[in-house]
C-alpha positions in Angstrom: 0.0 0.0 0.0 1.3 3.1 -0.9 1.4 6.5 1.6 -1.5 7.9 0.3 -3.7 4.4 0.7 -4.2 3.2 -2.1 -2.9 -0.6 -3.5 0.4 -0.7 -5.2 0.5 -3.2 -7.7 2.7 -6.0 -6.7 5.5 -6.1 -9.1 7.6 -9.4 -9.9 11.2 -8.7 -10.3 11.6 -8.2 -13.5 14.5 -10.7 -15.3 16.0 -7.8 -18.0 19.3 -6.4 -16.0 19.4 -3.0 -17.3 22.8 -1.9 -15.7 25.1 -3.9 -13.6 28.3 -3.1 -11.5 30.6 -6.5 -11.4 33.2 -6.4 -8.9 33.6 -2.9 -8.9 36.5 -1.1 -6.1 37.4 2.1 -5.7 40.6 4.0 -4.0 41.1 7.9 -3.3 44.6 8.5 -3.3 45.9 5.3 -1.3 43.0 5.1 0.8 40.3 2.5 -0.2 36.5 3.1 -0.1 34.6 0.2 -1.9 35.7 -3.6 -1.9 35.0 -5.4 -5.1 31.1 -4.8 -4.7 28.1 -6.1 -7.4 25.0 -4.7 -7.8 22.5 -5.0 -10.3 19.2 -3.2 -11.8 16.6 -5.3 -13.4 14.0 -2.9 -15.4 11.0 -2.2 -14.0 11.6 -2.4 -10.2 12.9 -0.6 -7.6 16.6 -1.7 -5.8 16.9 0.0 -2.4 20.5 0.7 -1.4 21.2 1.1 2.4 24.1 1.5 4.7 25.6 3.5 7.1 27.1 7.1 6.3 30.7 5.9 5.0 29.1 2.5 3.8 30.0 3.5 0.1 26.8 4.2 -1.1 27.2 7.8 -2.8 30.4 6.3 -4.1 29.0 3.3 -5.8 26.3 5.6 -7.3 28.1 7.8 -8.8 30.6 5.0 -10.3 27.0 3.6 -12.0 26.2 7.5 -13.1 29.7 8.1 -14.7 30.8 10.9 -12.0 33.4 8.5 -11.1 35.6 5.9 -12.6 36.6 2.7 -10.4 39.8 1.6 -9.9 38.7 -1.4 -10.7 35.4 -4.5 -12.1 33.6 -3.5 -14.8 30.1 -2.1 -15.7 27.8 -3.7 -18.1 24.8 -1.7 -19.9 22.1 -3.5 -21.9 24.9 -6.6 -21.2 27.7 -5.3 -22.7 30.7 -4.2 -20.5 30.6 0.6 -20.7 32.9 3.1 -19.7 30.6 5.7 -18.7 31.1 8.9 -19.5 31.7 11.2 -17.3 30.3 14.4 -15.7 27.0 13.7 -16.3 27.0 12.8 -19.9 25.9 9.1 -18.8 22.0 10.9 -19.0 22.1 10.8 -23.2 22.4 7.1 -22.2 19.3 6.9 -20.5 21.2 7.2 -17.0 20.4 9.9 -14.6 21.1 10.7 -11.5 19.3 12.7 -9.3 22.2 14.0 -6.7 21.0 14.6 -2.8 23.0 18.0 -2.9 20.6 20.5 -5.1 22.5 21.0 -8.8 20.0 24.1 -10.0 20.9 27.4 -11.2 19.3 29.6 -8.8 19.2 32.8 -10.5 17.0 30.6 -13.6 13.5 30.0 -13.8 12.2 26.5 -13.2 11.8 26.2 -17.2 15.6 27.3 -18.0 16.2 24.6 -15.5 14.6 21.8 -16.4 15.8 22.6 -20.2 19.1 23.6 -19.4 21.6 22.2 -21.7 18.4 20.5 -23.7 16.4 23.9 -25.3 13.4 23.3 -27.9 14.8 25.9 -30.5 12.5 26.4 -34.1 14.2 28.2 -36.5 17.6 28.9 -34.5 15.0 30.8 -32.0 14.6 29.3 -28.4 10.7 28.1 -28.2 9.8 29.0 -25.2 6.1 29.1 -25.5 6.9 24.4 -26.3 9.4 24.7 -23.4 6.7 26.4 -21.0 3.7 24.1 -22.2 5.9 21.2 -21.5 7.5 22.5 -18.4 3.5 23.1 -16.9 3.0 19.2 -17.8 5.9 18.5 -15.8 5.2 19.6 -12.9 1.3 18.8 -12.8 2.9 15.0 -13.4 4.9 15.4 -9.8 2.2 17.8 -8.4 4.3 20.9 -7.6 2.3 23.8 -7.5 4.3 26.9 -8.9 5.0 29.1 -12.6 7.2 27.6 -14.6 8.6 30.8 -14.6 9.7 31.5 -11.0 13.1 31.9 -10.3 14.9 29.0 -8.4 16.0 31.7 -5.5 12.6 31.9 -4.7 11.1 28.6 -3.8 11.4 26.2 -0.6 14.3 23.4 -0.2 11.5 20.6 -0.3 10.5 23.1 -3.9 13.7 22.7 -5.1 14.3 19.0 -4.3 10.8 18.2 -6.2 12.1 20.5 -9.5 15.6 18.1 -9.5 12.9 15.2 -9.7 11.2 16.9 -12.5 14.0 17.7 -14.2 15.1 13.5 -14.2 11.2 12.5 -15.4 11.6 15.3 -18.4 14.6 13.0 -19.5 12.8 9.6 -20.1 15.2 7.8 -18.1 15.8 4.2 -18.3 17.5 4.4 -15.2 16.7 6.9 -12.5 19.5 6.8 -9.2 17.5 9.0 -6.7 20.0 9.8 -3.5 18.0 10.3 -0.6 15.0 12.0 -2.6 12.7 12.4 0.5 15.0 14.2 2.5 14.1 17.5 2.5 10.0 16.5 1.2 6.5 16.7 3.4 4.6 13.5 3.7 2.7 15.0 1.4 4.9 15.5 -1.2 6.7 12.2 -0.7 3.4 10.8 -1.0 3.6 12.3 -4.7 6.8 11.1 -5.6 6.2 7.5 -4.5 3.1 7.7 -6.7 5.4 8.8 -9.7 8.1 6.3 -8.9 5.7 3.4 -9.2 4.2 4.9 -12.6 8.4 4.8 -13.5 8.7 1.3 -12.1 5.1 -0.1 -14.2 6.9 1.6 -17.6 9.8 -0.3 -16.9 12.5 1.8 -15.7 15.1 0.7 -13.1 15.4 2.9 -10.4 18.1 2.8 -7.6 16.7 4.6 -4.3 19.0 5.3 -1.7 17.7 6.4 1.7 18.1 6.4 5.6 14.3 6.0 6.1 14.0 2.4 6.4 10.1 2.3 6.4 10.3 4.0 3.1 12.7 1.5 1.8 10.3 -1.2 2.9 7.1 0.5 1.3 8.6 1.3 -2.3 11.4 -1.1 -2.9 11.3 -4.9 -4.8 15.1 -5.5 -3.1 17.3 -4.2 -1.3 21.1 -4.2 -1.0 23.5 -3.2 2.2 26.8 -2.2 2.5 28.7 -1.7 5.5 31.9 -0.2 5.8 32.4 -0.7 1.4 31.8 -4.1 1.2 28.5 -5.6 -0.2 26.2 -7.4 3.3 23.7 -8.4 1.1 21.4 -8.4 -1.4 17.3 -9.6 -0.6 13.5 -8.8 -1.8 12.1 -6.4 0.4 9.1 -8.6 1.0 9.1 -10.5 4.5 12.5 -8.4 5.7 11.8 -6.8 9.2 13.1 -3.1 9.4 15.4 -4.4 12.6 17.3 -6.9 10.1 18.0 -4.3 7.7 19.5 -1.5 10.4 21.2 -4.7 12.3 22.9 -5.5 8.6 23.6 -1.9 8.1 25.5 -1.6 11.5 26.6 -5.1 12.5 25.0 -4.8 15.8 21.9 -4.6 17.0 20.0 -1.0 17.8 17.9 -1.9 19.9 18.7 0.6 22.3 18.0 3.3 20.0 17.1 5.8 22.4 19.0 6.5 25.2 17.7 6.8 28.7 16.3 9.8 29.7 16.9 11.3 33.2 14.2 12.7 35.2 14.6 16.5 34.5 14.8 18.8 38.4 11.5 20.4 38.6 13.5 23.1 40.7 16.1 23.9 37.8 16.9 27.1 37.1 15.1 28.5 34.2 17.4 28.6 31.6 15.4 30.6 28.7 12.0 31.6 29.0 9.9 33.4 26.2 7.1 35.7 26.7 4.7 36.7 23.7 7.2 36.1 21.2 5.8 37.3 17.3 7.3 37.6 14.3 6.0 38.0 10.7 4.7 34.6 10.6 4.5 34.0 14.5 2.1 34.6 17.0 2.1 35.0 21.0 4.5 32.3 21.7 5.5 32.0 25.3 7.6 28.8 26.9 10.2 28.0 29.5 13.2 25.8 29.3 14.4 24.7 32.2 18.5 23.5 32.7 19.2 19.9 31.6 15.9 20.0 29.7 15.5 18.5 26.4 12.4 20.4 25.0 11.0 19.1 21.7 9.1 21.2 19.4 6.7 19.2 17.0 4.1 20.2 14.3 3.6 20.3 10.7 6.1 21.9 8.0 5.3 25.5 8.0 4.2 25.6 12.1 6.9 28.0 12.3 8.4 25.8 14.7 12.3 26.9 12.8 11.4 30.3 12.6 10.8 30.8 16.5 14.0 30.1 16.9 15.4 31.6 14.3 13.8 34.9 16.1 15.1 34.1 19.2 18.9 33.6 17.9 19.0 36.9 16.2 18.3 35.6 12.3 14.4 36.7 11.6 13.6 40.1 13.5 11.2 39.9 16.0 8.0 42.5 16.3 7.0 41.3 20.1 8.1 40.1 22.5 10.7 39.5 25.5 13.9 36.6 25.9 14.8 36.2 29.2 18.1 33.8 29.7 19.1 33.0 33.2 17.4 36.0 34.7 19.0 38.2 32.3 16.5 39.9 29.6 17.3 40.9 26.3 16.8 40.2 22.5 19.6 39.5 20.2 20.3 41.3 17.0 23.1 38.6 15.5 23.6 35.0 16.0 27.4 36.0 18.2 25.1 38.3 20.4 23.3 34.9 21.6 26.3 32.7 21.3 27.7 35.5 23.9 24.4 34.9 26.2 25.4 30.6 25.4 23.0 30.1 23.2 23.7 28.4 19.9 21.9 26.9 16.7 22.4 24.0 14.7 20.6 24.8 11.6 18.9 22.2 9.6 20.3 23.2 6.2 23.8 22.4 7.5 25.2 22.3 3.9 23.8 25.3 3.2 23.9 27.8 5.8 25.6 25.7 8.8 29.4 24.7 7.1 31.7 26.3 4.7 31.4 22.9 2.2 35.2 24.7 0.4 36.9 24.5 3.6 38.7 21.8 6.0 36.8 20.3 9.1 39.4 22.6 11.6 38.3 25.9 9.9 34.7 24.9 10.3 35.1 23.9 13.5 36.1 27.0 15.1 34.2 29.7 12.9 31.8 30.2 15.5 34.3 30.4 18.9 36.8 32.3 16.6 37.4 34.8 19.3 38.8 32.5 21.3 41.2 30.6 19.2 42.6 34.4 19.0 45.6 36.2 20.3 46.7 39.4 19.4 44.7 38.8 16.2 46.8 35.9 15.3 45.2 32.7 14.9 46.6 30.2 17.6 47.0 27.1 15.3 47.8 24.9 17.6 45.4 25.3 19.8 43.1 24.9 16.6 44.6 21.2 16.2 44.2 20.6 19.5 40.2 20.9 19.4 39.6 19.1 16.2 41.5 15.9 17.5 39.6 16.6 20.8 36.2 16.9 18.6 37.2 14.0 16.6 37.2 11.6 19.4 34.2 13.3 21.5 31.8 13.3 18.6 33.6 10.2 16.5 34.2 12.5 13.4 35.3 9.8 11.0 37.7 10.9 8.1 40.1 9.2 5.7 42.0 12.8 6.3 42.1 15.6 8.8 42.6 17.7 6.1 39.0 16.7 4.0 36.9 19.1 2.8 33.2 19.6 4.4 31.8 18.6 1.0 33.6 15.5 0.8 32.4 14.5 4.3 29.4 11.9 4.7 26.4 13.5 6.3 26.3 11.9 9.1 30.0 12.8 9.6 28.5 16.7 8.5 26.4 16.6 11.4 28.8 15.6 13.6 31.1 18.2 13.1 28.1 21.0 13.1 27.4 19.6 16.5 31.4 19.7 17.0 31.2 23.3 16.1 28.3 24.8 17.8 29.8 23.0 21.1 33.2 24.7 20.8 31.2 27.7 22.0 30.6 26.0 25.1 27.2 26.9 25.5 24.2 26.7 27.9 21.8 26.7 25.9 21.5 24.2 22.2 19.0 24.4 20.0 19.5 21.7 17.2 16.9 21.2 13.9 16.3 18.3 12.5 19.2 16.5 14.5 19.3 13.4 12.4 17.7 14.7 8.8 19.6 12.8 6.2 22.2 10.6 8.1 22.0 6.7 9.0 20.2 4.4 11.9 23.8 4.2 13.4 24.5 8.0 13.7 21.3 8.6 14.4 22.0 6.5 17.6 25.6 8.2 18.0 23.7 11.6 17.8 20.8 10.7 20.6 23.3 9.7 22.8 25.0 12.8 22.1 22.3 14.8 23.4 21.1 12.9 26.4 25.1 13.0 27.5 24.6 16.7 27.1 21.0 17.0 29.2 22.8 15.2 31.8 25.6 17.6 32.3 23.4 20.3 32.9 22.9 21.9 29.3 19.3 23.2 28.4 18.4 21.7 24.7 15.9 22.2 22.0 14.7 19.2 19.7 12.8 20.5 16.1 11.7 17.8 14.3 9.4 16.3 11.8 10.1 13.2 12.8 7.4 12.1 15.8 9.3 8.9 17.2 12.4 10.8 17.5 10.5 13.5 19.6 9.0 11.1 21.4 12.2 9.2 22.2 14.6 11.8 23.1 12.7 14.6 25.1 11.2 15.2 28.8 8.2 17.6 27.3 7.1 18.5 23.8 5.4 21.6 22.5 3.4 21.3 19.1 2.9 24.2 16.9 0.6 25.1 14.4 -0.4 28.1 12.1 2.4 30.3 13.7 1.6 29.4 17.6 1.2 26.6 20.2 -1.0 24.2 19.6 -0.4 22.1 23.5 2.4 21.2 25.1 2.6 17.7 26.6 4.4 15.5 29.2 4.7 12.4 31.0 2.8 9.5 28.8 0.7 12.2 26.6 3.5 12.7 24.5 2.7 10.0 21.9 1.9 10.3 18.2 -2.1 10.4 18.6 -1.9 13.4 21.2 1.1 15.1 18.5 -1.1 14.9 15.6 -4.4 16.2 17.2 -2.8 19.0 18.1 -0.8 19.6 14.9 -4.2 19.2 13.1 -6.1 21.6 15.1 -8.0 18.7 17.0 -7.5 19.6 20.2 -7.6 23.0 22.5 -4.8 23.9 24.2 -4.0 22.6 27.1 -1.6 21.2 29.6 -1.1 17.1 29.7 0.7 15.6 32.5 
């Protein structure tokens, strides 16, 4: 059943292998990523691919896309043994992929984007009343709502993400390789795209869909291959295997402890931020305490203006009403270092765009944000800048091939980890973290929750956003829901569960205190 409810059609693997990877390794430099791994993808289904951050996944894709060349095996297209081109060129074969980082010109419509490189010209003249009518049957196909003629600048992430999938479909792919296409997308829209990938599947494309959400792998996929640490775990139809045997494959232990324990919060902590009447543009009388050693969760739908609260609060949207009050002193903050100065920091969600310099090494992004004191006599002490990364390294488990990687070349789970790294080295009271785990595996997922319990124990106040309801649920002591701009309840104790979450993110229920 797919997540809007209605019957997928069952789909027998299909026997015609449209592209295959035999024994396929890969080195950067002297250090070795991949291990002689096969993988095949028959037309006409869907082959999941799953594995820890580092497993080799993004690596293995992109040797099957032509964006890299392996040092060794072979690939075989319609059965006979390719070199793929490279850079992208692999789509005039029929073989696109769709990349998890977003690859649009933002300063081009949606139609210059989806026809980049590929313009309908009559006469030597670009046709753009063809290239508009096909652009608007596009995107009814995928069910984005916006003009083909709107700049890229201008929409959403989860906007964006569903323009790189319409771009792919306007290709009539043979082969679609979709990393982590549900990302950054609403149940809603994920709802659309699973529709579309099963209209794909029944024409008889092969698509490869790589994800961390396991449920979703279990609900679209025919099979589904792990890899742990660059070496192929196995290969099996989706149908009959239990989400806990694919995460126990993917991290070679088991998970069922998930979640850490939670310690009983002191109901006579000191406040550690408290908000009264809070508004912005978008958000209405909003008024909370957080108390020290607190992990506070804040749930609702996309667009509560759950982000944007604290966005306010940190000094990054401008507030019209309102008073912050942190550890009895009160004041707003008009830039993100006026709050880091109070101990209050923000790991953004959008940590490739706005929370790490992707161009620069893990020790320069590190200490950005407690630059002043990494200072002396306005020399950089670099030294003491070595001396925190190999600290973070082992305190967060940053795992590198070399110290000196870029941020782009990281895995996102090992991304996160060093945001987390970063905000930290400000050695702050207060942490407010979005969307902790969006994007990154079952095993740093773990690493992560731990992370932050360790954290709440030692006395520091946090903030959970998240649309992710069992990861609320698992890691905090309360949980506030928002909707339309304000609070919808806040709950405690054994009311915070999904049914109580959703009735107040739908508008079901009046506010009101649960204990």
């Amino acid at each position: 059943m797919d997540r809007g409810g209605s019957m997928l059609v069952e789909n027998p693997i299909a026997s015609d292998v449209l592209l295959r990877a035999e024994s396929l390794s890969k080195s950067f430099g002297t250090v070795p990523v991949l291990f002689s791994v096969s993988f095949d993808l028959k037309a006409g289904e869907v082959h999941a691919l799953i594995g820890e951050n580092g497993a080799g996944k993004s690596t293995l894709m992109k040797i099957m896309s032509g964006f890299h060349s392996p040092t060794s095996g072979r690939i075989f297209y319609n059965g006979e043994a390719v070199t793929l081109p490279p850079n992208g060129q692999a789509e005039a074969l029929g073989i696109v992929l769709i990349h998890q980082e977003l690859n649009l010109a933002e300063q081009m419509t949606v139609t210059e984007n989806i026809f980049l490189g590929r313009e309908i010209a009559k006469n030597g003249i670009l046709d753009k009343s063809a290239m508009h009518k096909r652009v608007v049957q596009i995107l009814d196909s995928v069910g984005l709502d916006i003009s083909p003629d709107t700049r890229i600048s201008q929409l959403s992430i989860a906007e964006k993400q569903m323009v790189e999938i319409a771009k792919a479909m306007s290709r009539n792919a043979r082969v679609l390789i979709m990393d982590e296409p549900t990302a950054v997308l609403t149940e809603a829209e994920t709802r659309i795209l699973f529709t579309q990938v099963d209209r794909l599947r029944k024409q008889g494309v092969a698509i490869m869909f790589v994800s961390h959400k396991l449920h979703e792998v279990s609900e679209i996929s025919d099979r589904v291959t792990i890899l742990r640490d660059g070496q192929w775990i196995a290969t099996r139809p989706t149908k009959g295997l239990a989400l806990d045997e694919m995460a126990r494959m993917m991290v070679g232990r088991e998970l069922s402890d998930l979640y850490p324990p939670i310690a009983e919060t002191d109901i006579d902590a000191d406040v550690a931020l408290r908000v009264d009447g809070l508004s912005t543009q978008n958000i209405h009388n909003v008024s909370f305490e957080l108390r020290s050693g607190e992990i506070l969760g804040f749930s609702g739908l996309v667009g509560s203006g759950r982000t944007e609260v604290f966005e306010a609060i940190c000094g990054l949207v401008p507030m019209r009403n309102g008073s912050i009050t942190t550890f009895g002193q009160s004041g707003r903050f008009a830039t993100v270092a006026q709050a880091r100065n109070a101990g209050i920091v923000y790991l953004t969600k959008d940590r490739k765009g706005k929370g790490l310099l992707l161009q620069e090494g893990m020790q320069t992004n590190l200490t950005l944000l407690a630059l002043p004191q990494f200072a002396k006599r306005l020399m950089l002490n670099k030294k003491q800048e070595e001396a925190a990364l190999a600290r973070a390294v082992r305190r967060f488990d940053i795992r590198a091939r070399d110290p000196n990687v870029l941020a782009k070349d990281m895995s996102g789970g090992n991304q996160q980890k060093l945001l987390l790294a970063k905000v930290m080295e400000a050695n702050p009271k207060i942490v407010i973290i979005d969307e902790p785990t969006r994007g990154i595996d079952v095993g740093t997922k773990q690493q992560i929750y731990h992370f932050i319990a360790a954290l709440a124990a030692e006395g520091v106040s946090i903030v959970v956003i998240s649309s992710e309801m069992p990861e609320v649920i698992g890691i905090s002591h309360r949980v506030i829901v928002m909707r339309d701009g304000q609070i919808a309840g806040t709950l405690t104790g054994d009311a915070i569960n999904e049914t109580q979450i959703v009735r107040y993110a739908a508008g079901l229920n009046e506010e009101k205190m649960h204990a």
